[in-house]
N, C-alpha and C positions, 0 to 999 in steps of 0.2 A: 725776814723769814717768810717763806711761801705758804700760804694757807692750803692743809692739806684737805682736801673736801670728799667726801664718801663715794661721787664721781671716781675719783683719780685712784682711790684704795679698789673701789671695783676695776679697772682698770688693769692696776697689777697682779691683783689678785687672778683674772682671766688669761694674762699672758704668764703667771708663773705657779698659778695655783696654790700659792703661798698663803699660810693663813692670816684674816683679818689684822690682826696687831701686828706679825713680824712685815706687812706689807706700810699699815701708815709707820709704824717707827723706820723703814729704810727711807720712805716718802721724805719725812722728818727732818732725817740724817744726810738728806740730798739735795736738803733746801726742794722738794718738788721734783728734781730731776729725774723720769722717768727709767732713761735706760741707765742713769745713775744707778737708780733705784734696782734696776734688774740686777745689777751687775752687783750693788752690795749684798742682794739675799742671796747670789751663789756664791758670793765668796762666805760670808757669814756662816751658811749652808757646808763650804765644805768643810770649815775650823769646826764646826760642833760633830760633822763627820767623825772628824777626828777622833775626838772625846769618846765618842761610840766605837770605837775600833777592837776595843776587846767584848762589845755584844755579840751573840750567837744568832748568828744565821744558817736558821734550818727551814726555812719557808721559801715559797718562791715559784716558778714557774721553768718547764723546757718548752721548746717551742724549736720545731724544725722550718726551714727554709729550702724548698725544694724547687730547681729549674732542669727537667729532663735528668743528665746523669749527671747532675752538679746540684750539691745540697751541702745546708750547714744546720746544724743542731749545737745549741747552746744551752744554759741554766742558766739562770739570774735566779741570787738569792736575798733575803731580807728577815725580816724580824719577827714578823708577825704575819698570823695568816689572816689578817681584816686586809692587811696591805696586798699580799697572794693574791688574793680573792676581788680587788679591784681592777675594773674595767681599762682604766688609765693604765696601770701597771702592767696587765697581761697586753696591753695592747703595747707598749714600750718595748718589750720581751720582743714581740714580732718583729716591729720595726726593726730589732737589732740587728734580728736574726738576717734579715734583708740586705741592712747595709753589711754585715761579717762576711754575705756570700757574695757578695758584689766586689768587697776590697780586698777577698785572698784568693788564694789558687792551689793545686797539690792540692794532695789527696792525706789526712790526718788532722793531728792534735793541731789547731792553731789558736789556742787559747793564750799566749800571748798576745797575738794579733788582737785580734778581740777587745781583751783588755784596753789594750792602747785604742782601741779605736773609740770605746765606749765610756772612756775616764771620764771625761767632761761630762757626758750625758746624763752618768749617774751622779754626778755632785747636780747636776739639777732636779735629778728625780727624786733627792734627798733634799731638797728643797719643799717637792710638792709635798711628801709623806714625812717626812721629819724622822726616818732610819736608814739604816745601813744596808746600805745595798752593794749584794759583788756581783763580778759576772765571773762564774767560778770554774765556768770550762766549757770549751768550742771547740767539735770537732766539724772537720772536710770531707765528705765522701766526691770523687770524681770518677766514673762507673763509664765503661765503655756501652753498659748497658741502661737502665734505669735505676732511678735512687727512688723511692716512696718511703713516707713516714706515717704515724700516727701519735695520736696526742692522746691518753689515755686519763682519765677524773678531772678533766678540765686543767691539764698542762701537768700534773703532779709525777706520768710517765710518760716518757717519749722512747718512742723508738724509730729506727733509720734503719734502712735495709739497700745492698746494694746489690742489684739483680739481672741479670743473663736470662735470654731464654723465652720471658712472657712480657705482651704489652696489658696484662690482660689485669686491668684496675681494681676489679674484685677479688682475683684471688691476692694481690701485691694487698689489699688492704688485709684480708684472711691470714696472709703472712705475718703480716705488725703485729695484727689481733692479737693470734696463738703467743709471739714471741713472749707481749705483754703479758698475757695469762699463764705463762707455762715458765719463763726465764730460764731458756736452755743458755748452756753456756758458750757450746760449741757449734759450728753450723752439721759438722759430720765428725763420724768416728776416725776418719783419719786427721782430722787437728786436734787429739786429744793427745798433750804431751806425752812419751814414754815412760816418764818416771809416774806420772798421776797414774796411768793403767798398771805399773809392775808394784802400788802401793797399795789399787784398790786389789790387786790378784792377792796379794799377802795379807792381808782383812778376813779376803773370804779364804783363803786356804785354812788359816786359823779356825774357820768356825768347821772348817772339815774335816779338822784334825781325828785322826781313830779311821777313817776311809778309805776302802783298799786303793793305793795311787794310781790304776789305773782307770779308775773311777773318778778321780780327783779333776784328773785334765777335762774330761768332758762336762763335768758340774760345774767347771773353774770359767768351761768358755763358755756357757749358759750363762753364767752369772754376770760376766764383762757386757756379754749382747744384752742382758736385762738393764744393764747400767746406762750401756750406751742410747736406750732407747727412755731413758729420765734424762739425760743431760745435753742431747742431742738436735738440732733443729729438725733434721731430715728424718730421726728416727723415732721420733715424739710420736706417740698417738695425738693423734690431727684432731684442730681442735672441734671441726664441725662432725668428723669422726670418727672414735677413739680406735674401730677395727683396720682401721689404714693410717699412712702416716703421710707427708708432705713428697717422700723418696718415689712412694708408691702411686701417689695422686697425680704428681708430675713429674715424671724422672726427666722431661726435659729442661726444666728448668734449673738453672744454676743460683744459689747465694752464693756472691762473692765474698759478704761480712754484712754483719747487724754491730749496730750497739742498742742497749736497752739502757735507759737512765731513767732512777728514781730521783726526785728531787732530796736533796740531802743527805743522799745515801753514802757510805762512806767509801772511798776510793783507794 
């Protein structure tokens, strides 16, 4: 049997971040064999995974990856926000984010992708922190024009925006900004489904009830413009300000599409 020596636990401990005891017991169990050893704490790492498979994971991190008109935004989540909140972990997010835009293509959902790409990675990174970690969704923007993001409370909001029109860094950052602050739904009124607009007109007709009807129609289209400028990107009071809106600041500019993701938030 190989003497295991404080040397060689610091050792593992550096290449896997594992803690002091599960580092000399793999030592132990490997007779000394180092990448033995590496190789028994991911696997040991990913059976206790297991075990954790019905913990909630509502902590975590978004993080966008963005190269000109090709960007990936993903989530990784985990257990705890001491885990969230560490440097190693927000830094893993990144990286992922990097290799996801690197090894897909198209323009959407490739949170399969993802997945597969980053299995292994997280049965290590549940090595170094000892929970459960997903990668819970990855999307693709591919923009004929620019893609710019923001990371909004230190990774907790992200957003992605894809853009026509301006190179212009400041306002594409003022864009994410608002999105973050304001969570419109739509980019303009004309992507707002038909049925959503013929259910908010029936709401407010109700409250108009007793109104002579000619009166009705022109309070009714007030009321859908008042709506559309709360749910709307282009129609929002702008966030730097509120007597103008993004339509009016730059009508030359085009949103293709935004996502806005809260970490944990329900889908």
């Amino acid at each position: 049997m190989a003497n295991i020596t404080a040397a060689m636990v610091k050792e593992l401990r550096d290449k896997t971040d594992a803690g002091m005891m599960d580092c000399k017991k793999a030592l132990t169990e490997t007779n000394g064999d180092m990448e033995a050893a590496v190789e028994y704490l991911r696997k040991t790492g990913a059976a206790k995974a297991e075990k954790r498979a019905d913990k909630a994971t509502k902590e975590g991190k978004v993080f966008a990856a963005v190269n000109g008109g090709k960007a990936v935004m993903i989530e990784v989540l985990c257990e705890t926000d001491f885990v969230a909140g560490n440097e190693k972990f927000f830094e893993y997010v990144k990286e992922a984010a990097e290799r996801v835009l690197a090894a897909t293509s198209g323009d959407g959902d490739v949170t399969a992708k993802a997945q597969e790409l980053e299995n292994d990675n997280l049965k290590e990174l549940f090595v170094k922190f000892g929970e459960k970690m997903v990668l819970r969704r990855a999307i693709r923007f591919e923009s004929a024009g620019l893609v710019s993001s923001y990371m909004h409370g230190n990774g907790k909001i992200g957003i992605m925006i894809d853009v026509e029109g301006t190179t212009d860094a400041e306002l594409l950052k003022a864009i994410c900004m608002h999105i973050a602050a304001y969570s419109p739904l739509y980019v303009c009124s004309c992507e707002v489904p038909e049925e959503m607009i013929a259910k908010e007109k029936e709401i407010a007709a109700a409250q108009l009830a007793g109104k002579p009807a000619n009166m009705i129609e022109n309070i009714l289209k007030g009321k859908i413009n008042k709506w559309f400028t709360e749910i709307c990107l282009m129609n929002q009071p702008w966030i730097h300000d509120d007597k103008t809106c993004l339509a009016k600041l730059a009508p030359k500019v085009k949103v293709n599409k935004f996502v806005r993701w809260t970490v944990g938030q329900e889908l």
